[in-house]
C-alpha positions in Angstrom: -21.0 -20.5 17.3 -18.0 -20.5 19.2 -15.7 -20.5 16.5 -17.8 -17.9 14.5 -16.8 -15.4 18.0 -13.3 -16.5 17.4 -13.2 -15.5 13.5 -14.6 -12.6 14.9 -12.0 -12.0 17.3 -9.2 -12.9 14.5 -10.7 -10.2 11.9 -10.9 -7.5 14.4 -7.7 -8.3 15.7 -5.9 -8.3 12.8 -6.8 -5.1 11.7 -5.8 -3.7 14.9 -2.2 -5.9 14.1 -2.2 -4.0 11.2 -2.6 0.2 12.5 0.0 -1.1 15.6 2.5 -1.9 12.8 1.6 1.3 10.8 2.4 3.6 13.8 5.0 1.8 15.3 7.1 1.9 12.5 5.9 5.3 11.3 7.0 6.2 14.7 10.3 4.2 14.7 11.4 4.7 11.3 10.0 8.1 10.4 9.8 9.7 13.8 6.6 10.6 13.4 2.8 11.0 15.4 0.2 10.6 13.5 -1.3 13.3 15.1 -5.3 14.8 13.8 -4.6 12.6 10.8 -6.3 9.3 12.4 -9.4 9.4 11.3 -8.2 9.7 7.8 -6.3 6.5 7.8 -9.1 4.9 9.4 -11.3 5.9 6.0 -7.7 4.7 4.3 -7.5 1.6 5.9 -11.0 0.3 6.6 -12.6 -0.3 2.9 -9.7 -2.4 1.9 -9.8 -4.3 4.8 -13.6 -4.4 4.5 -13.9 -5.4 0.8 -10.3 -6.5 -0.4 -9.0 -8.6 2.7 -11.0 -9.5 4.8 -13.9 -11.5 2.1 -10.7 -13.4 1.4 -9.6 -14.1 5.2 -13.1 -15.7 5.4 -12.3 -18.2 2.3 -8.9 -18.7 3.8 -10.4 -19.3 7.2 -12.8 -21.7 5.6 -10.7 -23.9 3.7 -8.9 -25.9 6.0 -7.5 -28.4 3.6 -5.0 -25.5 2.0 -1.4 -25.8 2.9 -0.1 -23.2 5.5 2.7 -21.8 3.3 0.0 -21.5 0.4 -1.8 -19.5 2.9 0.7 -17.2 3.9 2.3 -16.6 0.1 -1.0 -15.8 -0.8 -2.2 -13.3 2.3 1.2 -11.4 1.0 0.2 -11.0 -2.2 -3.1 -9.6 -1.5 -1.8 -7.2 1.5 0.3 -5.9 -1.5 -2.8 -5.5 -3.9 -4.8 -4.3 -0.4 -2.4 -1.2 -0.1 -1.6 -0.4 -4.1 -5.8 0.5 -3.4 -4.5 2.8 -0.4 -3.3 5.8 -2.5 -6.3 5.6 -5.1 -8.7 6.6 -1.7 -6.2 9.1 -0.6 -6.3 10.5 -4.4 -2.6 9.9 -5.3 -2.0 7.4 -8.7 -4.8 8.6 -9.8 -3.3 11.1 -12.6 0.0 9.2 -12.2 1.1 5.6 -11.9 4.8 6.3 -9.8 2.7 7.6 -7.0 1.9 3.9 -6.3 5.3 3.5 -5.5 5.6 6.2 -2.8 7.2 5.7 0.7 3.7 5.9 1.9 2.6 2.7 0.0 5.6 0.9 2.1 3.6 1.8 5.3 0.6 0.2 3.9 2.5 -3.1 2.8 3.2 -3.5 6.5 -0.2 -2.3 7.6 -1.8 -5.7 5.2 0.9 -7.7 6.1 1.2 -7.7 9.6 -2.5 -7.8 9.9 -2.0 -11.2 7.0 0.3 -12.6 9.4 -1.6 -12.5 12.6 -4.7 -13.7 10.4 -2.7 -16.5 9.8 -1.6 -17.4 13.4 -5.6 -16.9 14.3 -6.4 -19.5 11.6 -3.6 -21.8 13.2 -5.0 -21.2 16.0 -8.4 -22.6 15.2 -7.3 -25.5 13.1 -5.4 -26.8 15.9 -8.2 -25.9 18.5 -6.1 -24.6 21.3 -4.6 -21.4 22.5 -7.5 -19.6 22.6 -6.8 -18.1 25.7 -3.3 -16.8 24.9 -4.6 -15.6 21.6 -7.0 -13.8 23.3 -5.1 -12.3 25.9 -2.4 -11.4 22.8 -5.4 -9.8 21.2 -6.7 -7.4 24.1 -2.9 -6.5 24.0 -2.7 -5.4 20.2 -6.0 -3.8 20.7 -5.4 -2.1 23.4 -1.8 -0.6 22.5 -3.2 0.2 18.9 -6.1 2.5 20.6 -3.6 4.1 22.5 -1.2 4.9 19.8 -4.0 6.1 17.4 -5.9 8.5 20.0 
């Protein structure tokens, strides 16, 4: 059970990983709020996470046997698949193909990535069962700051 509380705590995490990258470099690179625009990205962001990434976190998270590098090489890749699905749900590539590689798609490579690498430290984390306490003091952090930045 205790370890089912920590996945948990990893998935939820991780997606908050992933909107505190978003806004901080949308923030840092673009100069940019996201302003009244939240709870769009959060109908953006969620099914992907929902139904592209995180069915595959719990494989990943299950398998224990697969080789860390594997892991992350592979958690890449499907951040990058994860936000080529991002402009289809805000109704750009529909009609045309280039708009999958807007500047906008770039945000939502780091969005899936970031949130693939802190996956990946959670899973470290429970193979090597110990630093659940610094994880989870890490984690109130990231969720925490990300709440702040989105509202």
């Amino acid at each position: 059970m205790k370890q089912k509380l920590f996945y948990l705590l990893v998935a939820i995490t991780s997606y908050f990983a992933g909107i505190l990258t978003y806004l901080g470099y949308l923030s840092f690179i673009y100069d940019e709020k996201i302003g009244s625009e939240w709870s769009k990205f959060l109908v953006w962001t969620i099914p992907p996470y929902l139904f592209i990434i995180l069915p595959y976190y719990t494989l990943i998270f299950r398998w224990r046997r697969t080789p860390l590098w594997l892991r992350a090489v592979m958690l890449f890749g499907l951040s990058i698949i994860a936000a080529a699905s991002v402009p289809f749900l805000i109704g750009f590539g529909v009609w045309r193909i280039r708009d999958l590689f807007s500047p906008e798609l770039r945000l939502f490579i780091m969005f899936f990535a970031s949130s693939a690498l802190l996956f990946t430290i959670g899973s470290i984390v429970a193979i090597k069962e110990r630093g659940y306490f610094i994880f989870l003091l890490a984690s109130l952090a990231i969720i925490s700051l990300a709440i702040n930045l989105l509202v």
